[in-house]
Every structure is written in C-alpha cells, then in structure tokens.
N, C-alpha and C positions, 0 to 999 in steps of 0.2 A: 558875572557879579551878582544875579537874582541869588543866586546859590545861596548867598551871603544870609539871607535872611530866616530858615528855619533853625538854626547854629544860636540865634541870639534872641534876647529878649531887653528893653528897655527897663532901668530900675522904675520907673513909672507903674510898667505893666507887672514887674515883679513884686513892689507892694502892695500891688493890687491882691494879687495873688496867695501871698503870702498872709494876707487880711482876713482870707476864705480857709485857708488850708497851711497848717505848718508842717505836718507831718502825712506820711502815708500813712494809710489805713493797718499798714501790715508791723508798723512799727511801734512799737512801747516804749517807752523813756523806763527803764533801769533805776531804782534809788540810789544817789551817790554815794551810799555807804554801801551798797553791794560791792562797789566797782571803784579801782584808784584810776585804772585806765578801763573803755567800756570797749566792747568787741569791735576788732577791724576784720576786714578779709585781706588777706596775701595770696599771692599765687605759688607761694612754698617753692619747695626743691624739684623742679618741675619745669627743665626748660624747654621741651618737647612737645609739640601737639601730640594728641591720643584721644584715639577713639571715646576713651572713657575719661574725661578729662578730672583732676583732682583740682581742692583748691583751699586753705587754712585759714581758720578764726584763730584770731588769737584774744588775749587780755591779761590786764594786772589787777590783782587784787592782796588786800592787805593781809587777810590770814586764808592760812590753807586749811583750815579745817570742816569747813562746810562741803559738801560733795557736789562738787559741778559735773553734769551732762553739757550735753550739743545735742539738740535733735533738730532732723532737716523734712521738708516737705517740698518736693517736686509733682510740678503737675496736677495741683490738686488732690494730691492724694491725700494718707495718713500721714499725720509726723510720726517719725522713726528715729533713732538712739542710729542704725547701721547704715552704710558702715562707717565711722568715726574713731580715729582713735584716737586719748586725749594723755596729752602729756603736762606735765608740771613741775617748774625748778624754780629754786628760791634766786631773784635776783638780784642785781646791786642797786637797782635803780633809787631808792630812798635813800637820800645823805641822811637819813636818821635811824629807820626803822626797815628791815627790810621787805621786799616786794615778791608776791612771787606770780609766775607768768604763767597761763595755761594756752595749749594750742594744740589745734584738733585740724587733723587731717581727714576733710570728707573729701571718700574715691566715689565713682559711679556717674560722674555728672554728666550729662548731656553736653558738648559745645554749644556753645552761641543761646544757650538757657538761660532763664531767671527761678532759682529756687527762694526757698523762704527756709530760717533758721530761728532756732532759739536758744538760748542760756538759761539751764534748771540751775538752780542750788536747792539742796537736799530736796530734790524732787518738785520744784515748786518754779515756774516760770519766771523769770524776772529780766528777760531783757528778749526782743523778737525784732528781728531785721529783713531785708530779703538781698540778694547778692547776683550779681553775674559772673559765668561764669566765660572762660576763654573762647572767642570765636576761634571757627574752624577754620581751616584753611582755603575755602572759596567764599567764605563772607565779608565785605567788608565790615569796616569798623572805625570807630571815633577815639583820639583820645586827646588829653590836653597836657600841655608843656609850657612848665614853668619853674624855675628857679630863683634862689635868692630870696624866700619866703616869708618863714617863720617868725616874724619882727614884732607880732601884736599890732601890726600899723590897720589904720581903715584901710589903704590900698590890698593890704591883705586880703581882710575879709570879704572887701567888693571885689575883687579875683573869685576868690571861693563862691560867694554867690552867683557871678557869670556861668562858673564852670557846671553850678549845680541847675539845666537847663536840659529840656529836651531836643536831641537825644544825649541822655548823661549819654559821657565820655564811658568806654569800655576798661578801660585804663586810664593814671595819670603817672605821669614821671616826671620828678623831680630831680632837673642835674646840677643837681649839690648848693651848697649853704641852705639847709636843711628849716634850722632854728639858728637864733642869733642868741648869745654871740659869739655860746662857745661852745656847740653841742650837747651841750647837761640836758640829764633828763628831765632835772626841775624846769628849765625851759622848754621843752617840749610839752610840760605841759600848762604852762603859761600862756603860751605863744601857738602852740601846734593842734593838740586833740580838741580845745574846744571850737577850734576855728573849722576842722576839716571832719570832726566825727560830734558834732554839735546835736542834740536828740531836735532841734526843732530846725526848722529854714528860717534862719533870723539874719535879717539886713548886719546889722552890727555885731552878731555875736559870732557867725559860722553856720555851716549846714554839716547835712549826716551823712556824708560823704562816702569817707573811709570805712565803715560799715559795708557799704553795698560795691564798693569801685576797689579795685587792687592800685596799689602805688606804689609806685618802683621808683627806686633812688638813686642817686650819685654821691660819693662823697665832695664835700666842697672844703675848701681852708679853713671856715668855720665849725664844722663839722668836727674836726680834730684840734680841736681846746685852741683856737684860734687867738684866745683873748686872756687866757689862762696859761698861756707859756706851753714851749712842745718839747719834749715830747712833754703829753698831757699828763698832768699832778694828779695822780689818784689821789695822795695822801690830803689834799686841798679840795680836790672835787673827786667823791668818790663815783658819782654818777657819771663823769664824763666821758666821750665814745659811746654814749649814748647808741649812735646808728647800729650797732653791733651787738644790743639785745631788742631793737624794733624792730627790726627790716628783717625778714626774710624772702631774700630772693634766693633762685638757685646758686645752689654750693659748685656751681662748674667754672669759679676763676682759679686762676694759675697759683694761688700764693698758699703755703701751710706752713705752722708754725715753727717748723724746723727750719725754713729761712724766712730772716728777720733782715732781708733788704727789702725794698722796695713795696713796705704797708708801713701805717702809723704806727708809731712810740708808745709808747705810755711809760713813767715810773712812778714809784713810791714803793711805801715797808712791804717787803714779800707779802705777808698776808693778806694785802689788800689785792696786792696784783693776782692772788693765786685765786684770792675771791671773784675778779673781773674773769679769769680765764674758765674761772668752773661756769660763771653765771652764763656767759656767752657762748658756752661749746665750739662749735667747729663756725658757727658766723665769725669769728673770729680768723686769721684775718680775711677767709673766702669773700665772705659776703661782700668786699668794698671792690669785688670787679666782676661779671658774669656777665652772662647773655640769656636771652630766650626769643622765643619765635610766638607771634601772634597772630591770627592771621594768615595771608602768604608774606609775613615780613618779618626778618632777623633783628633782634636788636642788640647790640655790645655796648654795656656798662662798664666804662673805663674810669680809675681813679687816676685824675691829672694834678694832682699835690705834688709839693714844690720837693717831697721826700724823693720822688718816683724817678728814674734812670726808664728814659723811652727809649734810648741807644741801645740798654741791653738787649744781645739777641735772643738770649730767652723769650723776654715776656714780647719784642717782636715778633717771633714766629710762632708763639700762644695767637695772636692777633690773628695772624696771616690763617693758619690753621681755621681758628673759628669762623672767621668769613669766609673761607675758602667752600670750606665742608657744610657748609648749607646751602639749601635746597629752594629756598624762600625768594622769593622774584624783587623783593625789596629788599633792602638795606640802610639801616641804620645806626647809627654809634652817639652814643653820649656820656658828657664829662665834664667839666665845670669850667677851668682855666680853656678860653678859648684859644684857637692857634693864629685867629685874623681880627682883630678886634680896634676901633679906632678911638675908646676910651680914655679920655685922660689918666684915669688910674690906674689902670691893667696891663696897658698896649703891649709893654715888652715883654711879657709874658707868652712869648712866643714858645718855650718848647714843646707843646704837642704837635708845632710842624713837622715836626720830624717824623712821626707815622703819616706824613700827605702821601710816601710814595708807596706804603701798603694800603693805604684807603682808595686811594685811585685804582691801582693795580688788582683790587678784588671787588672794584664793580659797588664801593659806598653811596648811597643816591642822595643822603643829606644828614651832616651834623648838625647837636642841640648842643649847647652850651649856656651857661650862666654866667657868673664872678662881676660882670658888668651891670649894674643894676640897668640897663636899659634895654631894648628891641634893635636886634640890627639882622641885615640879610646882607651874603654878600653874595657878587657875582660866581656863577660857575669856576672854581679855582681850578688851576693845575700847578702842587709848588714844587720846586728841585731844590734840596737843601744843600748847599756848597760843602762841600768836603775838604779834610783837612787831613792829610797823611790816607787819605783816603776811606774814615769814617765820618761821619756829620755829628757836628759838633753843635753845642751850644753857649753863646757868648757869655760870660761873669754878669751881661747886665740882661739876662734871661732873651734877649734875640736872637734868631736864629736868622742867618743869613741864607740867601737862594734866590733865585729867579721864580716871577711868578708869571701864568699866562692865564688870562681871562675872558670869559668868554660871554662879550658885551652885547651880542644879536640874542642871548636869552631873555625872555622876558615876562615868562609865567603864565602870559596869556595868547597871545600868536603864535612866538616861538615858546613849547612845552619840552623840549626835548637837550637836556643842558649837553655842553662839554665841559665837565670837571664837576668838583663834589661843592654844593651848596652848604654852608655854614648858617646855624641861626645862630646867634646870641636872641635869650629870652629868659634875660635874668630881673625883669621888671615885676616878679610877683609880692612884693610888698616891704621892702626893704626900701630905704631912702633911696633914690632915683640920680642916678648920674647925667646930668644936661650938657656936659658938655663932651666934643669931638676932636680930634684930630685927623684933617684930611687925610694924611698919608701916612698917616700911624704906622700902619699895617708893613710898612718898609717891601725894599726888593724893587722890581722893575712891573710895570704892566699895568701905571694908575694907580688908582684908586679902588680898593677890593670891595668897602661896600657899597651896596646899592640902595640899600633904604637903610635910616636910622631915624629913629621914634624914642624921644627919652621924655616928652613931656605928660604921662600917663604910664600907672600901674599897666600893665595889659600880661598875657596868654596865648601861646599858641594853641589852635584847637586843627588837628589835623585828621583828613578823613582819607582812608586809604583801601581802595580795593584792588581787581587785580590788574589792572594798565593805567589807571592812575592816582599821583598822589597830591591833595589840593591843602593848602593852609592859609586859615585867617586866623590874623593877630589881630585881638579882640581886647579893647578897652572897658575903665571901669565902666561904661555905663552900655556899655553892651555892644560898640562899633566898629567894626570891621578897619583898622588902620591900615593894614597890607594885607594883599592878597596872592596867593601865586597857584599855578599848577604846574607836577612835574607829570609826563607821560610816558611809557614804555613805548617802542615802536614792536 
C-alpha cells in the first residue's frame, strides 16, 4: 500500500502548486481566435509497436485559409517541418458555420520519448506543447480509466486535475459516455476540451491534458444521440456522432460501410447525411471498435450499444482472432454497458456476457467499463451462458442467463494470481453518481460478483502495468486511494 503515494497528490498540495506554476515552460496558450478546437495528440492508425514509433496532432479551426505547419523537436535538437504530413477537410462539426480539421502525422519517433511541438500559421508560432510518445515493449507504464465524463460537473474537473500528476498517465481511456448528453460536438466543447486540453492547470477549469497524453475511447449510449432520439437527427443536430470526427484511433475494427448491421444509425435529407460521410471518411463506422497494443499489453475497444448482436459469429470470431493473434503478455478489453454490474439502473444490461466464454478462453486479465456512474470490482468471474436450441441467447429484459463460478480466495494483495477475468466498472468520472446497489443484481449462481463498490465520490482508475505485474488504485476527488489491488503473472 506505500506504493499508493507517489500516484497522488492532495488538492491542498495541488493549490499550492498550481499558485507557483500553471503551465510548463514548453507551452504557450494559442489566441482563441487562432483555434475553434486547440491541438490534441492521438495515436492515429497505428495499432502496432515499431521501432520507429508515429503519433497525430490534430485541431479545428474556423477558416482554412491561413497556412498551417507542425514542427517537432526531439532531444533538444532543432525544430523541423520533417517528417509531418498535414492534411485538411472541412467538417460538420458547427451547427452553423462550418469547421475545418487539420492532422499531421509525425513518423520517426523514439518509444517511450518526450518530444516538443509546434503550430505555425503563415509561418508564425502560435501554439507549442510537448507530447509522449508510445512506450516500448519492455517499459512499463501508467495510464488512467474513466468513464461517464463529459458533464461540466466539478466532479469532472477534480478527476482531470487528479489525473494531471506525477507520473502523468502515458495514455487515458475513456469507455464510453464521452460528453453528455447526446454526443454533439457543441458539447464537447462545452463540457469536454476545456476541461481535458485547458492552456493552464486550473482547479475549476481543467488542465492541458489532451495536448501532451493520447486518449482512447469507447462508444457509450450517450455518445450516439442518446437524448436526441436514435438513430441520431442530423437534420436536428448536425454535429451529432460527434466521436467519428474526434477520435482517431486505429482503423483495424471489423465494421465498413457496406454493412450497416451492427454500428450506429443516423438519418436526415441526404445532403446532410452525405455531408457527415465526407467530413468523417473511413472513422466512420471503423473507429467505434479497434484494438492496439501498448507496452507488453493488448487492448480491444469494443462497442457494447444496445444496436450490437455479440451472438453474431462474425464479429465473435473478429474478437477471438484479435486476442488470439497477439503477442502481448497482457490483456485487456473495454466498453461501456458492463456484463456484471449491481446498479440499480443498468443491472440487466447483461448482454456482453455473452463474449465471457471468448474472454476467458484467450487469456483476458481485466475488463473496463462505465454506463454505471459509480466504482465497482468484482470477483475473478467464470460465466457459462445457458443456451437455447443450442445458441446463447439473450432475454427481452436484456439478461442473460448462466452459471457463474467465482473465485473468492483472490484478493489483490496475498493472493495476486486470479481464476477468471476481473471486471471494473469506473464510470464515476463526473457525471451524477449512482448510490445505490443491488446485492445480487448480477443474477446466476455463485454469490455475489462484486467485491468492492464505491459510489460516494467522483474517482479514476489509474493503472500501472509492467511485464509480471498489473496494480490499480481507484483514486478519489481529493487524491485517495479508495481500492487497491494487484494482479501477477506466474
């Protein structure tokens, strides 16, 4: 448990801090009239470690006619324009006027680095960050996990300031309900950039986050016009689906647009729809499920919306494939609807039990989830989903019936070494908070599946992972370790 204390910092000792220094040295604050949205880093289409590792800025800005560069500086050297290559499309994101988005793919990078960047217009500085880049594969590394975010709440923002601590997070991922409370981009940036790409470290406003840290996401039910009717109104809200001109992560999930099962909807007058498919290219529907590897660890980004058929064998054996075929000593999967969950408002939202017996069967070591605004862990599962003419089904009121077997002598700190696959729910990152439980929500035989539930505080998982073991503290708003566990390879 000492461990617990270089991870966190008390908000006492962070206003302290924050009183001396709000920014790094290396960073400039940008004029908001340069910028509609101000530069992130992504880790692009890129789910592979390499030698040479790459990694994307992106931004929006309101006219394209000024000439934007990227130049990058490693290792103290000179800043350099190579190699960068910068692209630019107008896109839908203003319900009024339109947006257009640039992103530069810089190759060459060293793993486990810290470069420094810049954003010219017509040759002229106006915005400087610095960034990391992907550890290798015998490095550890930090990253933080949280869902259910986007709300504008203080729980929000005291999240974001936790997370922006020494050692920042190498990564953050978000599994799903993005922004509240219907994916628009006008909410995103309401609720979203100023909180997680903020130019200064401010208690109440946000830090600068998204700038130097890649964030990888999930979709959630909010995320696809939750609150706007589904499939989602362009003709109502043109910006909505939102995640599908932000996010780029790797283009290597299962879905293209010549099938239209199993990704979100959208309608309205052809021209606006044709406008959404130009502005978005091929994130469309790729981006809402992929994988990459970090580190020595796999991760698979799965969309668990209530559209998605997990019985189909297709996208089962996409799964089975992708875990299978890596190489990576860890394992990871995350998605927003959890499959064990003892929520009063979610619980029967059981069908992504139905991949338990390809998560088991390829060696999965722990899922993330959200949809529950609270913190929950549960015991090492093992589920069998009861079949019915001899497929596994799932019931009209979303539960999935099975046997479950639990494995109660785990316990994070003695015993490190589970039997079966650990579930978080950590969807307390700043959206109203759910207090209340259900013992045996979680249905089936074997107990009670969770083992900790925490719903009276915002909090974050912050998870450190090298190559034989994987430790996680759920970290409150004001910097305290609520749960702790480790898992270990033998």
């Amino acid at each position: 448990m000492k461990s617990r204390k270089p991870f966190v910092r008390s908000l006492a000792t962070l206003a302290l801090i924050a009183a001396i220094v709000l920014v790094s040295p290396t960073i400039s604050a940008a004029a908001d009239e340069d910028f509609y949205v101000k530069p992130y880093v992504q880790l692009g289409d890129n789910p592979k470690l390499e030698a040479a590792e790459s990694e994307e800025v992106a931004w929006f800005v309101r006219s394209p006619q000024r000439h934007w560069q990227l130049e990058i500086k490693q290792d103290g050297g000179d800043w350099t324009s190579a190699p960068v290559s910068i692209r630019s499309k107008e896109i839908f994101g203003a319900p009024v006027t339109p947006l257009y988005q640039y992103i530069c793919t810089i190759r060459g990078l060293k793993p486990g680095t810290l470069f420094d960047y810049r954003v010219l217009a017509d040759d002229k500085p106006i915005f400087a960050a610095w960034a990391k880049v992907r550890k290798s594969l015998d490095e550890p590394f930090v990253c933080d996990i949280f869902g259910d975010c986007g709300s504008g709440s203080l729980g929000e923002k005291l999240i974001a300031w936790q997370c922006y601590q020494q050692p920042l997070p190498d990564f953050v991922l978000i599994p799903g309900d993005i922004v509240y409370p219907s994916g628009l981009f006008s909410e995103y940036m309401r609720y979203f950039f100023p909180v997680y790409n903020n130019d200064n470290v401010d208690l109440m406003r946000g830090v600068p986050l998204m700038r130097s840290i890649p964030f990888m996401c999930a979709l959630g039910n909010h995320d696809v016009s939750q609150d706007t009717g589904y499939p989602a109104n362009l003709k109502k809200h043109p910006d909505a689906l939102a995640y599908f001109a932000i996010w780029r992560p790797p283009l290597n999930g299962p879905q293209t647009k010549t099938d239209m099962s199993n990704i979100p909807k959208f309608q309205g007058p052809e021209p606006v729809c044709k406008r959404f498919l130009q502005s978005v290219g091929d994130q469309y529907p790729r981006s809402g499920m992929y994988s990459f590897d970090f580190g020595n660890s796999h991760w698979l980004v799965l969309d668990a919306d209530f559209y998605m058929n997990w019985t189909d064998p297709a996208l089962r054996s996409w799964v089975e494939k992708d875990l299978t075929e890596t190489k990576a000593r860890w394992k990871f999967v995350a998605f927003h609807q959890p499959g064990f969950s003892c929520d009063n408002h979610h619980w029967q939202e059981q069908r992504m039990r139905v991949l338990s017996d390809v998560f088991q069967r390829c060696g999965v070591d722990v899922i993330f989830c959200g949809h529950a605004h609270d913190y929950q862990r549960t015991h090492p599962i093992r589920f069998t989903a009861n079949r019915k003419d001899g497929e596994m089904f799932v019931k009209k009121d979303g539960t999935v019936p099975g046997e479950i077997s639990l494995d109660t002598k785990f316990d994070g700190e003695h015993v490190t070494v589970p039997n079966g696959v650990i579930e978080i729910v950590t969807g307390a990152g700043g959206a109203a908070l759910y207090p209340e439980r259900r013992k045996f929500a979680a249905g089936g035989t074997g107990g009670d599946v969770i083992d900790k539930f925490i719903s009276n505080t915002h909090s974050f998982s912050r998870c450190k992972i090298s190559a034989d073991k994987f430790e996680l503290w759920q970290i409150d708003t004001n910097g305290k370790p609520v749960d702790h566990f480790v898992v270990t390879k033998k």
